[in-house]
C-alpha positions in Angstrom: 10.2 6.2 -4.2 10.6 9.5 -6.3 7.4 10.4 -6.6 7.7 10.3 -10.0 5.0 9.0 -12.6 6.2 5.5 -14.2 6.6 5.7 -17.8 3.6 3.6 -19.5 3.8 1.0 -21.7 1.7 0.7 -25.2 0.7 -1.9 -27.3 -0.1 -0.7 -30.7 0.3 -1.8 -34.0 3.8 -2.5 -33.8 3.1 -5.6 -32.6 4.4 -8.6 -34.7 1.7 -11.0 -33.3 -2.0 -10.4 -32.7 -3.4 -10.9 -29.4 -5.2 -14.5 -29.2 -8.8 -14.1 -28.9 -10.3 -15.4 -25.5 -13.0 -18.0 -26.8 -16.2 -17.9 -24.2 -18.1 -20.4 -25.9 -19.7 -22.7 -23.0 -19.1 -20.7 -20.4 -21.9 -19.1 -18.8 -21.4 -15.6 -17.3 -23.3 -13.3 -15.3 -23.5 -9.5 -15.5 -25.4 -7.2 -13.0 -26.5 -4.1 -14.1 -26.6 -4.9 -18.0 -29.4 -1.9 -18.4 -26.2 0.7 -19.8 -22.9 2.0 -19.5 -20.5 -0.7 -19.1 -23.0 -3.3 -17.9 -24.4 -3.2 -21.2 -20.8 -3.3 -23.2 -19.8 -6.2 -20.8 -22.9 -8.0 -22.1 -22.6 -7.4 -25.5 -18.9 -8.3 -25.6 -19.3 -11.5 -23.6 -21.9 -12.7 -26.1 -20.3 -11.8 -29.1 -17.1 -13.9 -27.9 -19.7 -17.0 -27.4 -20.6 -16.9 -23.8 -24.1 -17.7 -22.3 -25.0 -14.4 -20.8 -27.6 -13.7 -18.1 -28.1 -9.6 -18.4 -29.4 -8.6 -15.3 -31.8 -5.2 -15.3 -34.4 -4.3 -13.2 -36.4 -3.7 -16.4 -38.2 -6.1 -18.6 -38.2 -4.0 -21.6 -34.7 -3.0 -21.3 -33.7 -6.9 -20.8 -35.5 -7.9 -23.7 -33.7 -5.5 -26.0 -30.0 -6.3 -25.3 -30.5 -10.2 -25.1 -32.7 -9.7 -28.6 -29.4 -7.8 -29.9 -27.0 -10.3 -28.4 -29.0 -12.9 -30.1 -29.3 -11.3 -33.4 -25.8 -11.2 -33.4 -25.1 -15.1 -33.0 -24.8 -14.8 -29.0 -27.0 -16.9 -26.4 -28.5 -14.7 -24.1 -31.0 -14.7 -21.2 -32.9 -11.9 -18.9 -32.5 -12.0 -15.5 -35.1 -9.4 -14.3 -34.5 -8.3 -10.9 -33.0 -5.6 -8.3 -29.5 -5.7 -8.3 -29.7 -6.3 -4.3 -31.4 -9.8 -5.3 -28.3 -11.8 -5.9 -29.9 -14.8 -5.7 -32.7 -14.5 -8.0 -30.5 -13.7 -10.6 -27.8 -16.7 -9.9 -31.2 -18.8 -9.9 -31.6 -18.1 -13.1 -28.6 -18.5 -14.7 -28.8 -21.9 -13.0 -31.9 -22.8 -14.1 -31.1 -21.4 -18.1 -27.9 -23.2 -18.4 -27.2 -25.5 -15.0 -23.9 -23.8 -13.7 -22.1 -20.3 -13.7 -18.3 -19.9 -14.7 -18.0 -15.6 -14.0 -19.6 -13.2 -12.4 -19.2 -9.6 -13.1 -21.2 -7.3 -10.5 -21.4 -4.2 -12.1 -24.8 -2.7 -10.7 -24.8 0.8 -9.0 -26.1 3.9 -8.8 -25.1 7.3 -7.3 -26.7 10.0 -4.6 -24.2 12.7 -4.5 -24.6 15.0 -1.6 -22.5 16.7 1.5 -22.4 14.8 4.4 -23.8 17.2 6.2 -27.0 17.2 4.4 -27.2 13.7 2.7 -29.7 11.4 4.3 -30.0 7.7 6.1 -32.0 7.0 3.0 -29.4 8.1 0.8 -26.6 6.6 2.9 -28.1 3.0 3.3 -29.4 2.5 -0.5 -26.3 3.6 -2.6 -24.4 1.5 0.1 -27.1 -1.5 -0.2 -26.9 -1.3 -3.7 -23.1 -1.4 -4.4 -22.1 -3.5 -1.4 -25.0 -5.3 -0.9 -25.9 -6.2 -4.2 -22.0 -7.4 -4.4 -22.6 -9.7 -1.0 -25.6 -11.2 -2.1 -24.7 -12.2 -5.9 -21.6 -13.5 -4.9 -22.9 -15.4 -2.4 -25.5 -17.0 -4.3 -22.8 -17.7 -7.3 -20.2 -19.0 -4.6 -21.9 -22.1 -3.6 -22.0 -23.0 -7.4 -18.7 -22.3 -8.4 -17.2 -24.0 -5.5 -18.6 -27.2 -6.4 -17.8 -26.9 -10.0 -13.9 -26.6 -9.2 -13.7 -22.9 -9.9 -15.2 -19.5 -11.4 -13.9 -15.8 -11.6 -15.7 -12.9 -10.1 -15.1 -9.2 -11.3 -16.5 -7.3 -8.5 -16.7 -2.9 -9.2 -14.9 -0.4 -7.2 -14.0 3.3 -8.0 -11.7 5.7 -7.7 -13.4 7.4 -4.6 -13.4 3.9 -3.6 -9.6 4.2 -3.5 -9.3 8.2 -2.7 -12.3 9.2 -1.5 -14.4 12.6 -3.1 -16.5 15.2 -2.1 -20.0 14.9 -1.8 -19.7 11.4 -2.3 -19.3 9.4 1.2 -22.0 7.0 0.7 -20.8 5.9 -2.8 -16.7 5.6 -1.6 -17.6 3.9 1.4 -19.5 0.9 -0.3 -16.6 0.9 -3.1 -13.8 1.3 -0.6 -15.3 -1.7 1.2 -15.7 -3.8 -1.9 -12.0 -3.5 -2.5 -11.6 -5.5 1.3 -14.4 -7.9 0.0 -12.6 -8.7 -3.0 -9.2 -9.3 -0.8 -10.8 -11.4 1.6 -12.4 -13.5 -1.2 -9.8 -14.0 -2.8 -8.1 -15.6 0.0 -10.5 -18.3 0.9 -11.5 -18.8 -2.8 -8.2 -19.5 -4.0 -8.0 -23.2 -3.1 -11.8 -23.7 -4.8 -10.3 -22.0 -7.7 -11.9 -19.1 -7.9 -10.8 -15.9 -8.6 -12.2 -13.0 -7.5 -10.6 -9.4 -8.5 -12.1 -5.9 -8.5 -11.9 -3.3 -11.5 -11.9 0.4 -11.0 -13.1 1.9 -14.2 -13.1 5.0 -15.6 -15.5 5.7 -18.8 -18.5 7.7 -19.8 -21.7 5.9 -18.7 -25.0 7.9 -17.6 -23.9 7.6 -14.1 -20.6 10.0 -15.3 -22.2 11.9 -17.8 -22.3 14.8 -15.8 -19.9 15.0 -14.7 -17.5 14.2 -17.8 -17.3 17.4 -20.1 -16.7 16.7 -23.5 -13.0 15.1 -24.3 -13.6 12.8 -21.3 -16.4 11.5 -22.9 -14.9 10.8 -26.3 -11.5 9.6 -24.6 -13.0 7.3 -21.9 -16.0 5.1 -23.6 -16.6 1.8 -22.2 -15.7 0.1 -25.3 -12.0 0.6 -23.7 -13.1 -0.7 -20.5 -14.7 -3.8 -21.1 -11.4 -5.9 -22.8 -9.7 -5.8 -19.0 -13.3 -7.2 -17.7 -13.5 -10.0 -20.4 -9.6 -10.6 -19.2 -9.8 -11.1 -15.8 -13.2 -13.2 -16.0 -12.1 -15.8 -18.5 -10.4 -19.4 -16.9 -7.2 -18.4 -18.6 -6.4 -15.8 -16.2 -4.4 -16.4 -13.1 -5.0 -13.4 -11.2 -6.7 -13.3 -7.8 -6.9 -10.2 -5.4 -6.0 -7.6 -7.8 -7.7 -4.0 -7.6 -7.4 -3.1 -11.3 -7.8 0.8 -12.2 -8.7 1.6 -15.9 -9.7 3.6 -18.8 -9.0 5.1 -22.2 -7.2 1.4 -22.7 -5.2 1.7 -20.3 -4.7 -0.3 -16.7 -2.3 -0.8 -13.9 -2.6 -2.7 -10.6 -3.2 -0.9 -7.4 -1.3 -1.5 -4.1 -0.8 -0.7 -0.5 2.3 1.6 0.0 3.8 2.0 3.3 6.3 4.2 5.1 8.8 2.8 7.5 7.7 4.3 10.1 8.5 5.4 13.8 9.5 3.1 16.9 8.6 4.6 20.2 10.6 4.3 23.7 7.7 3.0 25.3 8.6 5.3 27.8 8.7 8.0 25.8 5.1 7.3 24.2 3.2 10.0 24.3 0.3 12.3 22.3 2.7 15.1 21.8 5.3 12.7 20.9 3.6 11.1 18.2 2.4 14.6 17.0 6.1 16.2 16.9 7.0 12.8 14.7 4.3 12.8 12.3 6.4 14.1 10.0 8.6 11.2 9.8 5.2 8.6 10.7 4.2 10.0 6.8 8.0 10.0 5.1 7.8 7.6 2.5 11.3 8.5 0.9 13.5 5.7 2.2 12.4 2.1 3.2 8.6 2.3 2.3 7.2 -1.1 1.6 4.2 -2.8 0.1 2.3 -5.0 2.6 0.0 -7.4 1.2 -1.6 -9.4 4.2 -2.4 -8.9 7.5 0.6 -11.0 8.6 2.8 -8.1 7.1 0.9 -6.0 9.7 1.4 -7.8 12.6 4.9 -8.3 11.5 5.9 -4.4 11.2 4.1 -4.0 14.8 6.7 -6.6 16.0 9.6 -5.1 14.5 9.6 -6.9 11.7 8.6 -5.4 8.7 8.2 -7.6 5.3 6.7 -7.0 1.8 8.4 -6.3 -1.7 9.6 -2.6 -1.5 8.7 -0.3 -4.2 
């Protein structure tokens, strides 16, 4: 590859045809961490494109108030009032509300930036409890369901520091980097039950990014630009499974794995200093860099034979 940023594509106004509009109604969908930010816009979207929506907050009040506004505006709506880490309470009530669940979107997180060097176990194991565990255990209580109904989607959350890492944040890209492997292993073994499973990296201004985002960041990246890709990839008529989407500002692309061709060693010839004098052309991905996509391309390139669509 070049290195060289592809050229984007829009879709504007130019358009001679509309976009259909994705019709919820019956479908009964899930949303963790509906309190704010995006969790609340998923929420209120959802219901106002006719889906039965089960907000899930740890707060009572704050429950109340979006399923009251989601209902005031024609939706169908109920609270599911519980930790984020308690998937199954809040699958159990979506059960019990409306007897099935077609999507899940697990949105909840929170953050607890600090240097590695000074950031605690506590720290560590809740940000990495809430992410990944809350994404383990509402999955797996919506799996069960979905599999003997013949399908459902799941829109699990990653990040960017999920996908590049950042400072002061190893807790919060761990969890995220290993939701992306979640997501990817899911959507293997869900794929002959029919469901989906994909995970959205998105970029907007919630009170998680507020401050962090300085002005023009938060009036080019709200979470009403967001939530259209979630609503996408979580209705039956998408097809997509094992996709890491990034996105914001209205705009989204798939992410891959890229890989360089790499070096063969003489076995005989295999040696630390060797490998360090090579590195240079280990990390060259200017000719024959692929894209592997399974762990059979891995044990294929170890074996000489190296497979996946090249970039």
């Amino acid at each position: 590859m070049n290195g060289h940023r592809p050229q984007q594509r829009f879709l504007g106004e130019s358009m001679s045809k509309a976009p259909k509009v994705l019709d919820f109604r019956d479908l009964v969908v899930v949303v963790t961490g509906a309190g704010a930010g995006l969790g609340r816009r998923y929420a209120l979207d959802f219901g106002a494109a006719g889906a039965r929506v089960v907000v899930n907050t740890r707060r009572a009040e704050t429950a109340k108030e979006l399923v009251d506004r989601i209902e005031a505006a024609g939706g169908t709506a109920t609270a599911a009032v519980a930790d984020a880490r308690n998937g199954a309470a809040i699958v159990d009530t979506a059960i019990a509300a409306y007897g099935r669940i077609d999507a899940l979107v697990v949105n909840a997180g929170l953050v607890r930036d600090r240097t590695f060097s000074r950031m605690s176990e506590e720290e560590w194991s809740e940000v990495v409890e809430v992410h990944l565990g809350g994404a383990y255990t509402a999955t797996a209580a919506a799996w069960r369901h979905m599999v003997r109904q013949g399908g459902g989607r799941i829109v699990l959350t990653t990040s960017g520091a999920g996908l590049h890492g950042n400072f002061g944040q190893a807790n919060y890209a761990a969890a995220k980097a290993a939701i992306i492997g979640l997501a990817k292993a899911l959507a293997i073994e869900g794929r002959r039950h029919g469901v989906l499973v994909n995970a959205i990296a998105p970029m907007a201004h919630t009170d998680m990014t507020d401050s962090v985002f300085d002005d023009k960041l938060r009036a080019d990246l709200p979470s009403t630009l967001v939530s259209p890709f979630v609503l996408a990839l979580a209705h039956p008529a998408g097809t997509t499974t094992g996709a890491v989407l990034e996105t914001g500002g209205g705009w989204a692309a798939e992410v891959r794995w890229q890989r360089s061709a790499g070096v063969r060693f003489v076995p005989a010839e295999l040696t630390p200093a060797a490998v360090l004098e090579r590195w240079p052309e280990i990390a060259d991905f200017t000719e024959e860099a692929d894209c592997p996509s399974s762990t059979s391309d891995s044990l294929s390139a170890a074996l000489g034979h190296p497979v996946g669509d090249r970039p």
